[in-house]
N, C-alpha and C positions, 0 to 999 in steps of 0.2 A: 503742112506742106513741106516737100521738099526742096531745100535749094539747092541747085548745081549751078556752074562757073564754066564757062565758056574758056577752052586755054588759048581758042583763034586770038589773035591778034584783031585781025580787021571785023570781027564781028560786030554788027553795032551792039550788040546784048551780051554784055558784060556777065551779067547773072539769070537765071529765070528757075521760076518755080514751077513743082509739077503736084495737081492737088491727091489727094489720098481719100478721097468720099467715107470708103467702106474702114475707114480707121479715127480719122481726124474731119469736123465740120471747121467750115470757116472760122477761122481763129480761135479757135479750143484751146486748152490748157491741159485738156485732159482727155485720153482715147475715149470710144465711144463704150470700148470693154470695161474701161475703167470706172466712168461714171454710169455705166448700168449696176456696177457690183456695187459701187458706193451705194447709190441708188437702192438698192433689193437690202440694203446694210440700214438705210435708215426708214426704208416701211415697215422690216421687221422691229426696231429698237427706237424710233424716233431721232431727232433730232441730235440733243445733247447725247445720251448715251450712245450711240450709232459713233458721233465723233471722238468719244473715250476711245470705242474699241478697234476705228480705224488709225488710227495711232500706234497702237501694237499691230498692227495688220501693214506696218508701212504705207498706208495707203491713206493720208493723214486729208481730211477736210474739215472745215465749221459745221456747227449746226445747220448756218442760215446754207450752207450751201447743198447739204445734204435732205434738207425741206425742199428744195427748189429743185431738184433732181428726182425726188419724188412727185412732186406735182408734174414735171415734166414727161414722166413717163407715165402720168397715167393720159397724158393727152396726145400720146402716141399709140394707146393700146386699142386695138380692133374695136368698132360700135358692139352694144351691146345686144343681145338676141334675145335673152330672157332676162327680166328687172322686176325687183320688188321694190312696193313702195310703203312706207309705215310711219307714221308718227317719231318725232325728232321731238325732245324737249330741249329748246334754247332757254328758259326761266322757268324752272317749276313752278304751276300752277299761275302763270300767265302769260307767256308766249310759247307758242308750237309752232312749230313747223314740220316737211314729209321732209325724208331721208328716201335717197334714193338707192338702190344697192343691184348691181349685177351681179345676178345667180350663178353662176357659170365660173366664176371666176372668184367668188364671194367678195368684192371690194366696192366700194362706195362709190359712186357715181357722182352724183350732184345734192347739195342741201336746198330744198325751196325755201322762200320764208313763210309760208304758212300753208294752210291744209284744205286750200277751198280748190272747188272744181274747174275755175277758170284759171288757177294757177298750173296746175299740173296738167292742163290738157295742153297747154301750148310745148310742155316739154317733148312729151311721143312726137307731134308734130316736126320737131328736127330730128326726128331719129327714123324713119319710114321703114328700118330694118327688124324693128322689136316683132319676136311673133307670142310672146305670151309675157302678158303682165300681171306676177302673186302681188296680192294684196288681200288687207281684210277686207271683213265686213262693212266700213264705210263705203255709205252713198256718196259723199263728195268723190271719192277715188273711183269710184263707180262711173259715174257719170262723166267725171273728166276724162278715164280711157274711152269709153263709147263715143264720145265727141272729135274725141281727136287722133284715133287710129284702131285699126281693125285687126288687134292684138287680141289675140286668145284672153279670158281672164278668167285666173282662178283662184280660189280662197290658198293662202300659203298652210303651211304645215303645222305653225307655228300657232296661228289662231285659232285651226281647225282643232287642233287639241286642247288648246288653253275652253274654248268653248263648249267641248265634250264632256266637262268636270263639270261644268255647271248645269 
């Protein structure tokens, strides 16, 4: 925000501000050009290293805050139209869970905790925009998109081939 100073005398507002939307949100510390670059600095490099190299970049923040600038802009970015969904391993060889990923943009979406049908249909369900969902060949993924939106569904590229060899 900007502040300016009334030089009237009798005015009763001594001071007043005037806000800057398309530069500065409410109480920021930093433009919004600023924390975008930050931002795009630590998707590419992560956290700690992201905050080495803004350092020499004069553009200096922490890790934690360069994670939180990340997370923040992916909860501004357009819903997704095209998503694939694949197996996550959180503990090899005893917990899984799906990975979510928009195609279109190639970046991760959401982690579910695990890979059954009832889990993953509630997801499409907040998204009413998806027109095609790659995935493999599991019936669980199968059956959770059919249930829960009337998304195209196709086998992705990646399985279609892996499958081919054998």
């Amino acid at each position: 925000m900007l502040r300016f100073y009334c030089r009237n005398q009798a005015c009763s507002k001594q001071t007043f501000t005037e806000p800057l939307p398309r530069l500065l949100k409410p109480y920021a510390r930093r433009t919004q050009r600023l924390a975008k670059a930050q931002g795009r600095i630590g998707i590419a490099l992560g956290g700690e290293h992201g905050a080495r190299l803004l350092v020499h970049l004069a553009m200096p923040a922490i890790a934690d805050t360069l994670l939180r600038l990340v997370r923040d802009q992916s909860l501004h970015a357009r819903r997704p139209r095209i998503v694939g969904v694949d197996d996550w391993v959180m503990k090899k060889g005893c917990t899984y869970g799906s990975i979510l990923i928009d195609l279109e943009r190639r970046r991760p979406i959401e982690l579910l905790p695990n890979r059954t049908a009832a889990t993953f249909s509630a997801w499409p369900r907040r998204y009413p925009d998806i027109e095609i969902i790659a995935r493999d060949r599991s019936s669980e993924y199968a059956r959770g998109a059919a249930t829960a939106s009337k998304a195209i569904q196709v086998a992705d590229r990646w399985h279609l081939l892996l499958n081919a060899r054998y």
